[in-house]
Structure formats: C-alpha cells, structure tokens
C-alpha positions in Angstrom: 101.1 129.3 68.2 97.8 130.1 67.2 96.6 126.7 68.9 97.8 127.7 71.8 96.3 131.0 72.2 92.9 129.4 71.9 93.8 126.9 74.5 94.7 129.0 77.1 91.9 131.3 75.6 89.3 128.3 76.7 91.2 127.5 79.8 91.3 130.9 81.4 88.1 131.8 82.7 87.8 127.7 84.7 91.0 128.9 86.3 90.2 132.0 87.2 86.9 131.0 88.5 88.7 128.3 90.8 91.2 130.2 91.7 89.5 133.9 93.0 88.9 134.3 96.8 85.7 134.9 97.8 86.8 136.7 101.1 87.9 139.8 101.6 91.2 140.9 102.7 92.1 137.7 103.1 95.9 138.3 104.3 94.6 141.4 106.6 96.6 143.8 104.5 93.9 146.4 103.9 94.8 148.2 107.1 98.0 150.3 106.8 99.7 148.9 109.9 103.2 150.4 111.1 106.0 148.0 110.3 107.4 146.7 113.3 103.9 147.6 115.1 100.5 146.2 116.4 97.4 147.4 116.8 93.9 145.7 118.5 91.2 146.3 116.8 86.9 145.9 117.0 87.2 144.9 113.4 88.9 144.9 110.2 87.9 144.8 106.7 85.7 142.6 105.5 86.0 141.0 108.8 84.5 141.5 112.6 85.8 140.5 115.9 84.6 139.8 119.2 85.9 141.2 120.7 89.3 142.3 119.5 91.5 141.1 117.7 95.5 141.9 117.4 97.3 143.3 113.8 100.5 142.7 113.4 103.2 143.9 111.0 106.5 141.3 111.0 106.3 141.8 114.9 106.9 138.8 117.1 107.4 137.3 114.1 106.5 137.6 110.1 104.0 137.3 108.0 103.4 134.4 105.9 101.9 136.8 102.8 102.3 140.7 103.1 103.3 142.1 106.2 100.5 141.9 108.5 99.0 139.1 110.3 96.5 138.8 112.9 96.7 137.0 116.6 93.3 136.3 118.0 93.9 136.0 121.8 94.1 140.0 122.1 92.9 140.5 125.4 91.7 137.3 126.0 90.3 134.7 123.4 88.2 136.2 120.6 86.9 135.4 117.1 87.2 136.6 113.5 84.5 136.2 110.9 83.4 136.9 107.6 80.3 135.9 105.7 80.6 135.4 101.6 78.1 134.5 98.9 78.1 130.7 98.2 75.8 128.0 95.6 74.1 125.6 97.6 75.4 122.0 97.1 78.6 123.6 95.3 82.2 122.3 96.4 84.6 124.7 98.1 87.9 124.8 99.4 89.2 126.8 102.4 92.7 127.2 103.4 95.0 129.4 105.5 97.8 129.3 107.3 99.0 129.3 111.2 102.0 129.4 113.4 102.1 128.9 117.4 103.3 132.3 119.3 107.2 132.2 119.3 108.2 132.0 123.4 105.0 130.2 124.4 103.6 126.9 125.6 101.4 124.9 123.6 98.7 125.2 126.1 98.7 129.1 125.4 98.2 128.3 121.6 95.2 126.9 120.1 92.6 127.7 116.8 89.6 126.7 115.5 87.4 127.3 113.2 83.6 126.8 111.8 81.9 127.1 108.4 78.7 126.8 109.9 78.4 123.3 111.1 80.6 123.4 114.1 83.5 124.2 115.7 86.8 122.3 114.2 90.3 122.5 116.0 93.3 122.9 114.1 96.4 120.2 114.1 98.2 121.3 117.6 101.2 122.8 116.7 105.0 122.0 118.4 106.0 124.5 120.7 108.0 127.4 118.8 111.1 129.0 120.0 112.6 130.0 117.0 111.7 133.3 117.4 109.7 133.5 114.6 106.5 132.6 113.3 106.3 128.6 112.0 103.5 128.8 109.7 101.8 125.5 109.2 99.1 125.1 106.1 95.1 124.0 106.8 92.8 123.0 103.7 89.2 121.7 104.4 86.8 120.9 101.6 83.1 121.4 102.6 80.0 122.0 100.9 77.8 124.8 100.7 74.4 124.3 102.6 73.2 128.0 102.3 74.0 130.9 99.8 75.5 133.2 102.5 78.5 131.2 104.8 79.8 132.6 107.7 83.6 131.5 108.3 84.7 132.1 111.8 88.1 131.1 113.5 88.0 131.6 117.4 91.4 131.3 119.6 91.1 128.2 122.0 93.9 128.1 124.1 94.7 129.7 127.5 93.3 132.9 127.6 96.1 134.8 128.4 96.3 137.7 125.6 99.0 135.3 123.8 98.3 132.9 121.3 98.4 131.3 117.8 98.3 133.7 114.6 96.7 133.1 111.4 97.2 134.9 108.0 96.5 133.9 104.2 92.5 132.8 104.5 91.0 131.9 101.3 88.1 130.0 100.0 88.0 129.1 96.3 85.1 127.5 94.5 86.0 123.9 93.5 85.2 123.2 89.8 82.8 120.5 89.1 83.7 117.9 86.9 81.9 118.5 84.0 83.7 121.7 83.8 86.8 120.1 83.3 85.0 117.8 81.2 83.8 121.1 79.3 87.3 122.2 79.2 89.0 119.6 78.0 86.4 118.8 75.1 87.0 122.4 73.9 90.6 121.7 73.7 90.3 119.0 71.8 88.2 120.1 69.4 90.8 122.6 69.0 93.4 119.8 68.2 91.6 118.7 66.3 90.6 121.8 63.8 94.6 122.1 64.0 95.3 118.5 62.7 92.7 119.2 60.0 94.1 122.1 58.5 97.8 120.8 58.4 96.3 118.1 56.1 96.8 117.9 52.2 93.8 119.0 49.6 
C-alpha cells in the first residue's frame, strides 16, 4: 500500500503538468449564457473576436463539454484568439473539437486555425442533418518558436452568418522524454527499496 502511495506520489506532478490547459476558458463556459439562448459578442474571456463571435447554450444543437459553445460565422466570418505563455523549442499538443451547422451545406461550413505559422484548415466535415451538433476531434502537435503563442481559429466558409462550431480547445505541454525517463527511474527505485525490505536479516 505504502508502495503505491509513493508511486503515484512521484507520478502526480508529470501528469498534472501534461495534462493542465494553458488556455483560458477553453469550453467558453465563463460567460453565464441563457440555456436554450445565444448571444454575439466583441469578446469572451480569455479570448477576442473580430469581429463577433456567436455563444451558444445547447441551441441549434449541444455542446460537446458544458453547455455553451461558440459559432464563428456571426455576422459574417470572424476569428477567435488567445495568446498563452509557451518554452521555446518545447513540444505541445492542441486539440478541440468541431461539428458542421445542423440544416446546412458544406460550402456554408468551414474552420481553420493558426499557431503562428499559418493558416491550417480543418478535415471538411459531411453535411449534418441530424439536428444536432456532430462533433468531430482535431489534435496537432507543434513546437513552440516564441514564449508568447497566439492561437487563432477563423470561420472559412460562405459568409453567410451560418457556420461550423467549435468547443473544448486545449493545449497541453507534451512531456519530454527524459521526464518519463525521470519518472519511471523513481519508480523503480521505489521497487526496489520495497523488494529490499521484504528480504530476511
């Protein structure tokens, strides 16, 4: 039991580390949005618009996490974005998740984002008529070139106040492999100590 303790002890703080977003309100839930309502808005926390960008809470579909989720193409095409504190040369991993407007063309949907380097379109997405959201899952891996990135997405299809929505954004800091090396040597060592003392004088 003891053993144990110490293990996960020694394993916490790499898994936390890897595991903690570094962007704020990254499911768009720090507005108190009216279930069943939306909103369009110059900016939300932790993040800006240009110009506008629509909160929605489970209307024209849910949520993939909480109850709000945003739709880019408020009046027309816009952009989100949020800069966060990075280690140059570090590893990190973005991902979030986004579903095609239930009730429209595919032509009328379309995302992209950019971490700095260029613009990057998303998978296209089926037409959905499910009447509902169809949340599909993006992860990109990229390396840090600065210690302040700027992730942006920006709505790319018809500009026609209608488009693809997007919810559950995170980046997470990839551990390097001497960590786990780190890790794992720890735990061993443990193991070890544990063998030791279950030995006879």
């Amino acid at each position: 039991m003891r053993l144990l303790l110490i293990s996960a002890l020694l394993a916490a703080p790499f898994a936390a580390s890897a595991e903690t977003n570094l962007l704020q309100n990254g499911s768009f839930e720090d507005t108190a949005q009216a279930s069943g309502t939306w909103s369009i808005y110059g900016s939300l926390p932790g993040w800006t618009a240009i110009p506008a960008v629509e909160l929605r809470d489970n209307v024209v579909g849910t949520a993939k996490d909480g109850s709000n989720y945003v739709e880019l193409d408020a009046y027309a095409n816009g952009a989100l974005s949020q800069s966060f504190a990075t280690v140059v040369g570090s590893l990190y991993s973005l991902s979030f998740w986004y579903s095609n407007r239930t009730d429209t063309t595919v032509a009328t949907n379309g995302l992209s984002f950019d971490l700095g380097s260029g613009w990057i379109s998303t998978p296209t997405l089926a037409a959905n008529y499910s009447g509902d959201n169809q949340w599909s899952q993006l992860t990109y891996s990229f390396v840090a070139n600065s210690a302040l990135t700027t992730l942006s997405f920006m709505s790319s299809g018809t500009s026609d106040s209608y488009g693809t929505s997007l919810d559950a954004v995170s980046v997470t800091a990839v551990p390097e492999p001497s960590t786990y090396a780190l890790m794992l040597g720890g735990l061993a060592a443990v193991g070890y100590m544990a063998r030791r003392r279950r030995q006879p004088l």
